[in-house]
N, C-alpha and C positions, 0 to 999 in steps of 0.2 A: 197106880191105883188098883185095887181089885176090885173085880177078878182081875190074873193078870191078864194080858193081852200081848199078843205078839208084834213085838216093835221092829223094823229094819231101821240100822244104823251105819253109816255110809261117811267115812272121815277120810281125804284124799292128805296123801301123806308125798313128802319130795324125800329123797333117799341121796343123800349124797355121794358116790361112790368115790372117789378122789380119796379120802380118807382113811381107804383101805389098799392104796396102792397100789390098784389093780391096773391091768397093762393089757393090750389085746391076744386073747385065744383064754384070758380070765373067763370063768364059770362063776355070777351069783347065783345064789338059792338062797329066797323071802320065804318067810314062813309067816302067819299072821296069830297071832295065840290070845284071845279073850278071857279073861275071868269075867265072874257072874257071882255076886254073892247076896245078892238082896233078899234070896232065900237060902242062904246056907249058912251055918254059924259059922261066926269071923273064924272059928279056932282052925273049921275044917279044910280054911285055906279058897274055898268057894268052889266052884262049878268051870273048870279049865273048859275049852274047847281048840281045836288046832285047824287050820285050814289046810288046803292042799300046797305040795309046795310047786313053787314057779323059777324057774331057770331063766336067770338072763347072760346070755355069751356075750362078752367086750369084745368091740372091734373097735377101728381104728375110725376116725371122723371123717377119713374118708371114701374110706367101705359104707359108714352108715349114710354121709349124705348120698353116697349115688345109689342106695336100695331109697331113700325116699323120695326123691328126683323121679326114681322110676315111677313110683306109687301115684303120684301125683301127674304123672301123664300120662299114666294108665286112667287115672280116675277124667283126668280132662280128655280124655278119646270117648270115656264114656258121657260127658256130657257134650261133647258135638254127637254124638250118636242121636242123643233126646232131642237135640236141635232138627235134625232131621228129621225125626219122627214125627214134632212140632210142627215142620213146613206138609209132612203127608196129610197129618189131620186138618191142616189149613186146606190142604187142596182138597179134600174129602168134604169140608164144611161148604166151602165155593160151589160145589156142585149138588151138594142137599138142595131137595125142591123142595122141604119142609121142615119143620120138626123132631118130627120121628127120625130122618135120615142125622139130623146133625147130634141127636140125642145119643144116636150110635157109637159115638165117636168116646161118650165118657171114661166106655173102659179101655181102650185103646192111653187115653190120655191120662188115669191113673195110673196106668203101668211106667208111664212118660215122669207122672210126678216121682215115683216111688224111686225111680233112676237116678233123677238130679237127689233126692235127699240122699241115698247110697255116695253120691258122688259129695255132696257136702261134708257126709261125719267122714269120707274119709281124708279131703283138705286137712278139714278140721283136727283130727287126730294128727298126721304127718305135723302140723304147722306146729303144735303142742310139743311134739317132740324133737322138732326141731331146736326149738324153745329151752326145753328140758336140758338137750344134749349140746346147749350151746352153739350152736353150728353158724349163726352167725357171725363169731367172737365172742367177746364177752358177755357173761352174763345183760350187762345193760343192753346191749345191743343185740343181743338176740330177744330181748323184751318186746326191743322196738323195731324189729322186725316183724315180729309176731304182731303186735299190734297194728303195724302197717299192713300186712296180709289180709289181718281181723277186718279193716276198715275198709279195703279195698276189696276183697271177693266174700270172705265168710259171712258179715254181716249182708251186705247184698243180696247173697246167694238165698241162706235164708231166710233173709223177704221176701224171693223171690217163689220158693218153696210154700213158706208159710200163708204167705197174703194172694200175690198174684194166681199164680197156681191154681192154690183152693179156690179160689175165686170162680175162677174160667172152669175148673171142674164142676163146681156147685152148679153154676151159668147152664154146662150140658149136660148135665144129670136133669136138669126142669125144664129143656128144651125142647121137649115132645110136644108141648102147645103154645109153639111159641110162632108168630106172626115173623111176617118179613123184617120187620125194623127188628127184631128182636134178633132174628137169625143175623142180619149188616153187623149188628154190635158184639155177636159173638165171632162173626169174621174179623172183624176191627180190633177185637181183643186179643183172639190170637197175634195178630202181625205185630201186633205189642209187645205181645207177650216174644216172639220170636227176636223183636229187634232187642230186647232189656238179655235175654241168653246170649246172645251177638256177642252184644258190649261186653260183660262179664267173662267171654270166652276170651278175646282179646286182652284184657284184662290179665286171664290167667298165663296165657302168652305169653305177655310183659314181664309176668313173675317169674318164670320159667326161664325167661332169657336173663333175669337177674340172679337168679340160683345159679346160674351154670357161670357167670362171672362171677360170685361169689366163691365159687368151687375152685376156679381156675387160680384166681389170685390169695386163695388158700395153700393150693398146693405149689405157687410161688413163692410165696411167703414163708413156707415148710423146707423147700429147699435151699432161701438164701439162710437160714437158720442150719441146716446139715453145714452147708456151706463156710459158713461163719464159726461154728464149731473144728469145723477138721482145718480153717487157716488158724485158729487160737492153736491147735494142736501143734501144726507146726510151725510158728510162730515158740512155742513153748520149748520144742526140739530142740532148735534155733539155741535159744538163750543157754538151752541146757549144754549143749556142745560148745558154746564160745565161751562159759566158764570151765571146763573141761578141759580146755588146750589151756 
């Protein structure tokens, strides 16, 4: 409508590479290119615009699952880190003799929030891509892996972010006049809030110890296939020499 108005437009696209036969130490380069012609006449072809381009190096799946393997336990050191940080500010709330002292504590514990959301997009992203690049097996089953990760730590996690969290941050941001019973329930909130990081940490554990027998019985799997090819090989040899003689 006019006037115009400046719109962002945002379309997530899957690219399938297989199709171009690419093999690892491959180099892709995407380029993104727009037309725009709702003000320029059809003749003149429209209003191009080109993005920057972006580099993706092919490696082998099992190069890429152990850098995300990695990623992912990097990301879970840093949310045992929050957890800890979680038990200082419990013990700093334990010993406020008032309001003011437990109020103290909120920016301490948005620095806490801000740690586990870092730590969620970047689950979050790794699982995506795991997804993406298949790495479960096949496409269905890296669906539903992903979805079991989804169900088991990402949704969790960001409830735990989104609702609990904020919650307990709001709680000691307004706790400068906050009476005894008020101060017990924001004690009682945290030890909540620490046991529900516990569980999910555990959780991420589990995943962890699943990824790495997923990985192991990949690269079993990879070598009774080597395997199976170089005995067809000679096996092949075989026939070709006993018609020979």
């Amino acid at each position: 409508a006019d006037p115009a108005t400046i719109r962002e437009f945002r379309e997530k696209y899957d690219l399938e590479v297989d199709q171009f036969g690419v093999r690892p130490t491959y180099v892709i380069r995407l380029t993104g290119i727009e037309t725009e012609n709702r003000y320029s006449s059809p003749t003149d072809g429209g209003q191009v615009g080109e993005s920057t381009k972006v580099d993706f190096r092919i490696v082998t799946h099992k190069e890429l699952f152990r850098e995300i393997i990695a990623r992912q336990q990097q990301a879970r050191g840093g949310f045992r880190q929050a957890i800890e940080d979680s038990k200082d500010v419990l013990a700093k709330l334990l010993e406020a003799k008032d309001g003011v002292e437990a109020a103290g504590q909120s920016r301490r514990f948005r620095a806490i929030q801000r740690s586990v959301w870092k730590v969620s997009r970047e689950l979050e992203r790794s699982a995506e891509e795991m997804r993406l690049n298949r790495l479960g097996g096949s496409k269905e089953d890296g669906n539903q892996a992903y979805e079991s990760m989804k169900a088991l730590i990402l949704e969790p996690l960001a409830k735990l972010h989104d609702q609990t969290m904020s919650n307990q941050r709001s709680a000691l941001e307004a706790a400068a006049n906050a009476d005894q019973v008020r101060l017990e329930q924001l004690r009682s909130d945290q030890v909540s809030l620490i046991k529900d990081m516990e569980l999910l940490l555990s959780k991420m554990n589990r995943w962890d110890e699943l990824l790495d027998a997923i990985n192991q019985l990949t690269e079993v799997i990879d070598q009774q296939e080597q395997l199976k090819k170089k005995v067809d090989e000679l096996i092949d040899e075989q026939i070709d020499d006993l018609f020979d003689e």
